[in-house]
PANU-983451 format. One record per residue: residue in one letter; x, y, z of N, C-alpha, C in turn. Coordinates in steps of 0.2 Angstrom, whole numbers, plus 5000, padded with zeros to 4 digits. Example, Ala and Ser with C-alpha at 12.3 -4.5 7.8 and 13.67 -1.06 7.14 Angstrom:
A506649725039506249785039506649845039;S506449895035506849955036506450005039;
// end
This chain:
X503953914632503653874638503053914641;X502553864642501853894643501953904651;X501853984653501754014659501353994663;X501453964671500853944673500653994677;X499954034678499854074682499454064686;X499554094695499254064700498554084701;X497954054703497454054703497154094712;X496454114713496354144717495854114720;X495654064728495354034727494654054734;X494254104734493854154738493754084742;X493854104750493754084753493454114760;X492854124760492454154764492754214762;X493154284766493254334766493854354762;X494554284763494754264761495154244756;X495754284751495754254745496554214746;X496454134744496954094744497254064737;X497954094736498354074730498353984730;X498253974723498353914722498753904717;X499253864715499753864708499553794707;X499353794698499153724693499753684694;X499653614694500353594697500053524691;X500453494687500553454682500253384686;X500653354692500753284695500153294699;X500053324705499553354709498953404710;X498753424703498253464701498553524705;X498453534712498753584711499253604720;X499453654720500053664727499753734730;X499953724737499753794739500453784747;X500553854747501353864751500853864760;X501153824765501053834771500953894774;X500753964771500554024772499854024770;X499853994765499154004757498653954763;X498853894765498553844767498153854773;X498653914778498453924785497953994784;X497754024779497354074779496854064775;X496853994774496353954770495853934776;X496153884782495853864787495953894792;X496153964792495954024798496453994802;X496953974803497453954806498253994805;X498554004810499354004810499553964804;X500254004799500853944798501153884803;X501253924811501553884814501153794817;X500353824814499853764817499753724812;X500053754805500153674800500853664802;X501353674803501853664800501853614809;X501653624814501453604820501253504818;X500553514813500153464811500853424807;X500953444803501553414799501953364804;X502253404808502453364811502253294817;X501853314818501453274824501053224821;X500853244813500553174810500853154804;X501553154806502053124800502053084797;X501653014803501352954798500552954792;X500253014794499953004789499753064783;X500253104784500553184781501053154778;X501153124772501553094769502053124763;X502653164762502953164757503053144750;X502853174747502853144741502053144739;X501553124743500853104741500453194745;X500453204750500253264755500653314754;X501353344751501553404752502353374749;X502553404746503453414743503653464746;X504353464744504853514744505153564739;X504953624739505153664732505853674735;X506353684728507153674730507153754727;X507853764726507753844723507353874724;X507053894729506653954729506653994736;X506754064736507154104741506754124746;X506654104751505954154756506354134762;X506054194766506254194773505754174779;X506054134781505754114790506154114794;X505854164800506054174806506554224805;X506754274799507154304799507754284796;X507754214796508254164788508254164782;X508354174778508254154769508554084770;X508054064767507753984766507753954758;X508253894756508053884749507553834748;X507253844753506653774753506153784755;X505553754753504853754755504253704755;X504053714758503453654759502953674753;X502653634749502053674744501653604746;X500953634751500453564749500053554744;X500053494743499653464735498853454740;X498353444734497653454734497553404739;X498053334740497653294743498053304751;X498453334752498653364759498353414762;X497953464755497653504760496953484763;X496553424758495953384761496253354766;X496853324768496953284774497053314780;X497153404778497353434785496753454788;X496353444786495653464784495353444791;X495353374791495353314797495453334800;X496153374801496253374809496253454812;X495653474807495753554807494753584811;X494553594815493853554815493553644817;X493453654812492853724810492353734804;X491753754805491553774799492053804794;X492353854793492953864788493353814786;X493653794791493953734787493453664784;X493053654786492753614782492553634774;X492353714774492053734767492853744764;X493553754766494053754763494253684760;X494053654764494353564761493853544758;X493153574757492953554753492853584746;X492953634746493053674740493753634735;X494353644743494953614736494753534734;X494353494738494253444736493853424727;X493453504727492953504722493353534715;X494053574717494153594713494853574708;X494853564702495353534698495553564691;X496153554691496453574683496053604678;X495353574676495253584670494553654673;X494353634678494253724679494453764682;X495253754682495553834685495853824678;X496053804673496553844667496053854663;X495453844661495253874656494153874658;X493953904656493253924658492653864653;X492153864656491753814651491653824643;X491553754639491453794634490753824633;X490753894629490553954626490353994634;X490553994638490554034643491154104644;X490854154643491354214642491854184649;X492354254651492654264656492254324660;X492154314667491754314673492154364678;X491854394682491854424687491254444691;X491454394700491054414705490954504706;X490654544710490854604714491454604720;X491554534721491854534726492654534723;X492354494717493254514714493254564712;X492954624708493054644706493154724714;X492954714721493054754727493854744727;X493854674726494754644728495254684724;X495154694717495354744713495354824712;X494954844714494754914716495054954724;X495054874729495254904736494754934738;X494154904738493354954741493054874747;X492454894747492054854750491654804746;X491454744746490854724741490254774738;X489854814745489554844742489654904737;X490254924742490554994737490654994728;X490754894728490954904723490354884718;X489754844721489054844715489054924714;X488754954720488655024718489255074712;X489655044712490155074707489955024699;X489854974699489754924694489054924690;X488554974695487754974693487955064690;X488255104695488655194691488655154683;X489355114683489455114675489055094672;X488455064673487955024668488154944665;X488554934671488854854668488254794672;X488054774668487654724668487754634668;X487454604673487554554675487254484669;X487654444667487454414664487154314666;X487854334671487654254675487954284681;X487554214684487554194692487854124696;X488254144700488354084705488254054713;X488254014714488254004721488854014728;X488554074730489254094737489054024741;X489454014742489553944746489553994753;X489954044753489954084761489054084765;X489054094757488154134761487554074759;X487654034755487153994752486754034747;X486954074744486354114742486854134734;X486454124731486854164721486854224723;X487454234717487554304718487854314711;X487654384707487854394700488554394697;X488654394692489154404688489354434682;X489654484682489754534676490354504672;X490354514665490754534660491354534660;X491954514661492754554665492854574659;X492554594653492754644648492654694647;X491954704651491754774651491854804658;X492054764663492254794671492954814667;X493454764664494054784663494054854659;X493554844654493754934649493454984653;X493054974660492855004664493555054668;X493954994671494555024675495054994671;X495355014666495954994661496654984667;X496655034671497555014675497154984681;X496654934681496754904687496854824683;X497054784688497254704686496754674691;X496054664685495754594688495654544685;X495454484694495654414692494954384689;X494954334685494154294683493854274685;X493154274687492854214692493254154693;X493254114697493354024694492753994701;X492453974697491953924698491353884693;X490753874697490253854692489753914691;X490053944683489754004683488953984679;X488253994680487753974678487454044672;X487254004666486754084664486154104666;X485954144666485454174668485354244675;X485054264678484754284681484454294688;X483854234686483354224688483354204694;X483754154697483754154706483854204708;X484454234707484654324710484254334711;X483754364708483054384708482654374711;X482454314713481954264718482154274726;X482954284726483154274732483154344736;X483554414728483254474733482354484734;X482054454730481354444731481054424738;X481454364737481254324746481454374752;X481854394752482354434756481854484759;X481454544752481354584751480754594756;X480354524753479554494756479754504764;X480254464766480254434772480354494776;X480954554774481054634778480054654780;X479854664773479254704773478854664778;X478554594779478354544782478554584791;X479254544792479354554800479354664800;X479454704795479154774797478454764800;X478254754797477254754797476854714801;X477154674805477054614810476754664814;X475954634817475854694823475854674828;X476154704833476154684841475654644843;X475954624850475254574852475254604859;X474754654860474454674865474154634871;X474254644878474054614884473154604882;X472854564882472154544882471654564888;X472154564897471854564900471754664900;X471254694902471354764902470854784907;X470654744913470154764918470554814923;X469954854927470254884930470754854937;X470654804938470954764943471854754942;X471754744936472554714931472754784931;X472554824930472954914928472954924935;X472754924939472754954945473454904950;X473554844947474154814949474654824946;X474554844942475154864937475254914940;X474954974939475055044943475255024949;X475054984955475754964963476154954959;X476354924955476954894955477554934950;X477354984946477655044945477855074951;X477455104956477555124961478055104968;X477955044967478555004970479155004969;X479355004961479955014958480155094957;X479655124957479955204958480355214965;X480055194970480055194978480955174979;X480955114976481555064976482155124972;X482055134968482455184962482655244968;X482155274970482055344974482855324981;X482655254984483055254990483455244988;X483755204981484555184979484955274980;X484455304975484655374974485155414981;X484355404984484655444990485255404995;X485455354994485655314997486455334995;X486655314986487055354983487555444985;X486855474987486955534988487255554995;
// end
């Protein structure tokens, strides 16, 4: 019997377990869902209830039987697992930038690219997976991945950020740190390079650009303007001087 293993779905800072699911492409447990939309377990489980007519059983979410987990300090042989289309539904009623990119990413994502990778496209890792795996920072972990000399082949779009972002190898990151367990990319992994490139380009221009921006100096510089300026220095010194003594 072919093993199904669960999948990791970046969500902003966020990593949310998804399991392939045959009927419903795929299930995520009311824990998985609520740190998916930056929410409480208690605020979906809340939702479930209060919109029962259109959070539907069978279609929005099931019930797993045998399965052991504790709520509230219970061992519980039951559980909620929402299916794709329950999690676009909670979506609705869930009103944040996060949750919008969460319902729309599960809306975008399906079976046939969480089990297997395009054809002729290797297996894939972000920096960001490969931080997750290490237990570092993102940056911590390019600087660790540029040390080894692993080299990026393709690039994708962070949806976080709007902006591509490289991807390396996960055979050469893997023979890189052997006892660590990392996960694959899963998205739309593109080849090449070249936007990375244009983007820290843009980046790069724009730093140098507002560096180099020269002040814009007062125009008027007659003696009349300096000579107001200077009372008016001297007004505010005077005001300073009696708060002072005043204090003392």
């Amino acid at each position: 019997m072919t093993q199904i293993l669960p999948y990791v779905l970046e969500v902003g800072t966020q990593e949310v377990v998804l399991t392939p699911d045959p009927t419903h492409e795929f299930t995520a447990t009311t824990e998985q869902v609520a740190l998916g939309y930056g929410v409480s377990p208690e605020a979906i489980r809340s939702l479930k209830t209060r919109r029962d007519e259109e959070l539907l059983e069978g279609k929005h979410w099931v019930t797993a039987t045998g399965v052991a987990i504790r709520n509230a300090g219970e061992l519980q042989r039951q559980q909620t697992l929402w299916t794709k289309r329950g999690i676009v539904r909670l979506g609705f009623f869930i009103r944040s930038a996060r949750a919008r990119l969460f319902r729309d990413m599960a809306e975008d994502l399906v079976i046939g690219v969480m089990t297997a990778p395009q054809a002729g496209t290797p297996a894939l890792i972000s920096a960001r997976g490969v931080a997750a795996g290490l237990g570092c920072s993102r940056t911590s972990a390019q600087n660790r991945i540029s040390h080894a000399r692993i080299k990026p082949t393709h690039h994708y779009l962070d949806p976080t950020k709007g902006q591509p972002g490289y991807l390396y190898p996960l055979d050469a990151v893997q023979a890189r740190w052997p006892a660590v367990s990392f996960r694959a990319f899963i998205g739309d992994a593109r080849p090449g390079l070249a936007p990375v490139a244009s983007a820290v380009t843009a980046s790069a221009g724009g730093k140098i650009a507002r560096r180099h921006q020269p002040r814009l100096l007062p125009t008027d510089t007659s003696t009349e303007q300096l000579a107001r300026r200077l009372l008016s220095l001297e007004a505010q010194k005077k005001a300073v001087l009696r708060e002072l003594a005043a204090l003392a």
